[in-house]
N, C-alpha and C positions, 0 to 999 in steps of 0.2 A: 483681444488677443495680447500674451505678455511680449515684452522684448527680445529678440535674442541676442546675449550678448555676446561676442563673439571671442573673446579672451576665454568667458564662461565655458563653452564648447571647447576651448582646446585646452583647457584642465580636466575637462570631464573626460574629455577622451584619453588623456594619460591618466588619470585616477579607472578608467574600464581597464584598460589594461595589464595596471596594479594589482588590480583585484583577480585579473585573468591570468598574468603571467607570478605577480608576487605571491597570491594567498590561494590561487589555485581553486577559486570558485568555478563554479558553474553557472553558464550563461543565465538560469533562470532567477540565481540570487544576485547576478550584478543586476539584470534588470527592473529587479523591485529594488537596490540600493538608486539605480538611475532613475527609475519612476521617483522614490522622494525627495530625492534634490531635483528635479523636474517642479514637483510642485511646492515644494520652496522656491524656488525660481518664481514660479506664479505669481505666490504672495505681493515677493518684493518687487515685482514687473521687471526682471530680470536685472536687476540690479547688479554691480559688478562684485564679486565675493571680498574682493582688496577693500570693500567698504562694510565691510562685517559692523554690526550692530549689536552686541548683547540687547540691549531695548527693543529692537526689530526682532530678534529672535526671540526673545521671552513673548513678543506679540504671537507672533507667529505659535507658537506652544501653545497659549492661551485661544487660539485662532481654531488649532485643531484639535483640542477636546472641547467645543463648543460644538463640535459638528455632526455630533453626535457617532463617532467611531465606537466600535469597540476598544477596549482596552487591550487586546492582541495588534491590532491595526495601528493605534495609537503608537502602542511604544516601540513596534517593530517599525515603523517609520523616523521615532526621533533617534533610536539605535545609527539606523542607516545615514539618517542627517550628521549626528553625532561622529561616526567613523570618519566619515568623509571631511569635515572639518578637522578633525585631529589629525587629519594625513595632510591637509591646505598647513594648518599650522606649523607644520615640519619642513614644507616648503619655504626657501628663499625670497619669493617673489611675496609670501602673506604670511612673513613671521610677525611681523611687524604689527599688520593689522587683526590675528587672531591669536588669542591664549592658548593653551589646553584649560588652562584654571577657569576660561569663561565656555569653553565649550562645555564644560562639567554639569555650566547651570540647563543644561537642555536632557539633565536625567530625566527620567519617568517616578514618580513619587513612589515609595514603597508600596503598596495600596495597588499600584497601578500594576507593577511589576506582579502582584501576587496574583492578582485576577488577571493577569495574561498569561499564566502559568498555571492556573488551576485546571482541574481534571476535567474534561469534559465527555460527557458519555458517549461511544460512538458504536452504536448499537449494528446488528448485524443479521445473515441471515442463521436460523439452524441448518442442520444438516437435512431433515426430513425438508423444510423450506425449499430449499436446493438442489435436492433429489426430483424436490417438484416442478420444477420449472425445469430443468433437463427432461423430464420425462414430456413436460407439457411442447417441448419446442416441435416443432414439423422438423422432419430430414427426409426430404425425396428428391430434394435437388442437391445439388453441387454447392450452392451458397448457403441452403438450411443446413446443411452437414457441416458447413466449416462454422457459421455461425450456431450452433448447439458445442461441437465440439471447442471454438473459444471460453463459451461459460465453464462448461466442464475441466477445463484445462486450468482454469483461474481453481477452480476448488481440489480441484488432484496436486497441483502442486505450490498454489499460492505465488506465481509467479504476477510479478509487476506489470501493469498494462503496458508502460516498455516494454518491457521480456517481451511479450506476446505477441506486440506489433515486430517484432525484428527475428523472432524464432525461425531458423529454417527445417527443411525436413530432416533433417541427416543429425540435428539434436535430440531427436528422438531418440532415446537406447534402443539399440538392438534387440533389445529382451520386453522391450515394450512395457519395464515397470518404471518408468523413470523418464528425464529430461536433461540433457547438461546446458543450464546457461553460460555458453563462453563468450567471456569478455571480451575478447576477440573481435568478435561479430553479433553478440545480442547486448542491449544495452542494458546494461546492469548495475545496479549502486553501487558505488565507487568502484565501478571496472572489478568486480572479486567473482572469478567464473566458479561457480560447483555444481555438483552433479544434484538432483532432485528428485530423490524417489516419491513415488506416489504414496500421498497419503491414505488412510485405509478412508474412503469416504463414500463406498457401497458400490456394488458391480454395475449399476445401473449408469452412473459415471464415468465409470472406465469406461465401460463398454463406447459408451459417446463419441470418446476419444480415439478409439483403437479403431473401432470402424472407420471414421474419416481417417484415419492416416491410413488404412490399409486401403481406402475407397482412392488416396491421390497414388499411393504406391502400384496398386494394381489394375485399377479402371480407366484412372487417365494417366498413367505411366508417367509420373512427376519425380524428378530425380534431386538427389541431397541435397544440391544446393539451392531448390527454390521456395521462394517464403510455406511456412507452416500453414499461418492466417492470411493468405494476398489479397490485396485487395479484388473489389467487384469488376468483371468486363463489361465494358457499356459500349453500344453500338448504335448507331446513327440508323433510323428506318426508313422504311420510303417517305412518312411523312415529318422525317427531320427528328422524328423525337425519339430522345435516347431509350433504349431498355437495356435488360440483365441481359446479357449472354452467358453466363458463369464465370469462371473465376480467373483475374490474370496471371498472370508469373512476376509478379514486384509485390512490396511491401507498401501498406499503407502510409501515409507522409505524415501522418500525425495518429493517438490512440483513441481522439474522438470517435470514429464508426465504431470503435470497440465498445466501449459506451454507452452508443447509441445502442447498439444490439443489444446489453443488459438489459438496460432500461426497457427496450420492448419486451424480453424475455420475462423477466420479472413481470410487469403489466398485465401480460396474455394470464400468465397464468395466475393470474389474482394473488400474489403474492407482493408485500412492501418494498419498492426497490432500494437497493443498495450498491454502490458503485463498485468494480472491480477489482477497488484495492482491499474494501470490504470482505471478501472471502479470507484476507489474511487476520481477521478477526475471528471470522467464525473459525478457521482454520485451530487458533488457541485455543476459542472455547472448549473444541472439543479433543485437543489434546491434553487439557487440565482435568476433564471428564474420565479422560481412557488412560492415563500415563501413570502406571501403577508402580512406580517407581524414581528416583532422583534418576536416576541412568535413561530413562525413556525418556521424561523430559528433557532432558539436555538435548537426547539425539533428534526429537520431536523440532527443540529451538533450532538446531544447526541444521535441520532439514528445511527450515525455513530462511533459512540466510544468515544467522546472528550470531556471534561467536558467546555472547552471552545470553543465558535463561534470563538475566536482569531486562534484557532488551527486550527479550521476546512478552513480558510478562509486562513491564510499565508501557509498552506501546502496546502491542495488542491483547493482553488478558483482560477480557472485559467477561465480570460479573453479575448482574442484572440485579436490582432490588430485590426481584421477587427470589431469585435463585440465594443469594445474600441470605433473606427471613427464612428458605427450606433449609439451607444448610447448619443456621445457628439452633433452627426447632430441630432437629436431629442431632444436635450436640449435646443440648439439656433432656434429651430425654433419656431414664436410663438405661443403662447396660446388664444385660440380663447375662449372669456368670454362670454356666455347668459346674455341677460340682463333680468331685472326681470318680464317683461311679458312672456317672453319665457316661464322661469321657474318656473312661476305661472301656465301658462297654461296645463305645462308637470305634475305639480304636481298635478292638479286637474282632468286631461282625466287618470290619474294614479290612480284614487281614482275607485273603483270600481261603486258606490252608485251613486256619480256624472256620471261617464262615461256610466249609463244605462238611467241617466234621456237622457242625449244627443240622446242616441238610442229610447228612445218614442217618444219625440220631432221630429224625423228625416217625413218627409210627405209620405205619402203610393204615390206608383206612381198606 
């Protein structure tokens, strides 16, 4: 077990704070910055930072691509190492003993940088996929009808496993073709509330959806402000051991059961699992497929959250190989042109007025 050392701990705790109050992160990226000066700390057996080492810390570099990391992991680690020394070094108390000029030597080589930036495939479900695991899940109870209805919800409108854990009833539209995530009260990327119409993703889906909310509105008379997805009721028996009762009125504490539920939905119905941020892929796919126009895609992207197509399209437009090789083999093959009788002709049997004289003209047999 390393040291702790206790000056260390009360810089770290003004540097979490920096990063909370100055640069306005979120808890989950201070936590991987404090996970890598965590195990920096390790290395050095919690050595005090006032004794900064270029020599220890090129070790230390060398320490951790030997460890066999990826090269994401890697340099997203000496990044965090990185920052955090050039905030010590601007401090009074360790100007002395760190540069910026030697924190510089703890980049990631180029090489390094690129293969942590490179593309990586992240494959997804289709729509028919989709349709089939909603079709395939049980709803005869109160927890199979919310749990189908979560799937379905992920692909109607692409909302975030956040979103879904904190949605209540009363976000539902009125009109039932839609969803408003408000920042407010659903937790949503950087706090930006809008409204989410349903995507066209087959009646089988909707239907999913609209029954459970109409089954908490009507059957068990659940009112706007209680969670959409609550979590499960569990009840103690006679012989101590917990089961289902159905559903409580709170929100799950974390997206894991939501997850979990995928995963089994997916499973059952013999289909590849994909996690439920997943849907916001296939979601692209198939608005690149259906969006017959620069103006549909935009509203396609902004129905999705993005204020940019750029966005919607480097994160989630994904292409597949095979789809890639049908697209280019239907570019080189050629184009077969009507000449202008054809298309005289097509345009006049098209006219209605014209195409009834042809029908009086035609001889009674």
């Amino acid at each position: 077990m390393s040291y702790v050392n206790p000056a260390n701990e009360r810089v770290k705790r003004e540097y979490q704070r920096w990063l909370k109050e100055a640069e306005r992160l979120k808890a989950s990226t201070i936590n991987h910055a404090l996970l890598a000066i965590h195990h920096y700390e390790q290395f050095t057996n919690g050595a005090d930072f006032k004794c900064w080492s270029l020599d220890r810390a090129l070790e230390y570099k060398d320490v951790l691509r030997s460890q066999g990391n990826s090269a994401a992991t890697f340099v997203t680690k000496m990044r965090a190492l990185q920052r955090f020394f050039h905030w010590l070094a601007d401090r009074p108390t360790y100007r002395r003993a760190i540069s910026h000029e030697q924190v510089n030597y703890l980049n990631p080589s180029n090489e390094e940088i690129a293969l942590a930036h490179q593309y990586r495939r992240k494959s997804s479900a289709t729509l028919s996929e989709a349709q089939l695991v909603i079709r395939s899940m049980p709803h005869s109870t109160d927890t199979q009808l919310r749990d189908r209805a979560i799937v379905a919800c992920a692909f109607l409108t692409g909302a975030r496993v956040s979103a879904l854990r904190t949605l209540k009833l009363k976000h539902v539209l009125a009109d039932g073709t839609g969803i408003l995530q408000d920042a407010n009260e659903v937790e949503v990327k950087f706090s930006k509330s809008q409204v989410t119409t349903f995507f066209p993703v087959g009646d089988d889906i909707r239907r999913a959806f609209v029954e459970y909310v109409e089954h908490l509105q009507l059957k068990l008379g659940w009112r706007p402000d209680d969670p959409l997805f609550p979590a499960t009721e569990q009840r103690s028996g006679e012989e101590r051991v917990f089961r289902v009762v159905g559903l409580s009125r709170r929100h799950w504490n974390t997206p894991d059961p939501i997850r979990a539920r995928f995963k089994r939905a997916f499973e059952a119905a013999g289909v590849p699992y994909f996690p439920p941020h997943r849907a916001r892929n296939s979601l692209t796919t198939l608005g690149l497929q259906i969006c017959n126009s620069p103006e549909a895609l935009k509203a396609w992207s902004q129905n999705s959250g993005h204020e940019s197509v750029l966005t919607t399209l480097r994160s989630y437009g994904e292409v597949s190989p095979e789809r890639q090789a049908e697209l280019l083999r239907q570019m080189a093959r050629p184009i077969a042109h009507e000449d202008d009788v054809t298309k005289l002709a097509k345009a006049l049997l098209g006219n209605p007025e014209i195409a009834s004289l042809f029908q009086k003209q035609r001889p009674e047999n």
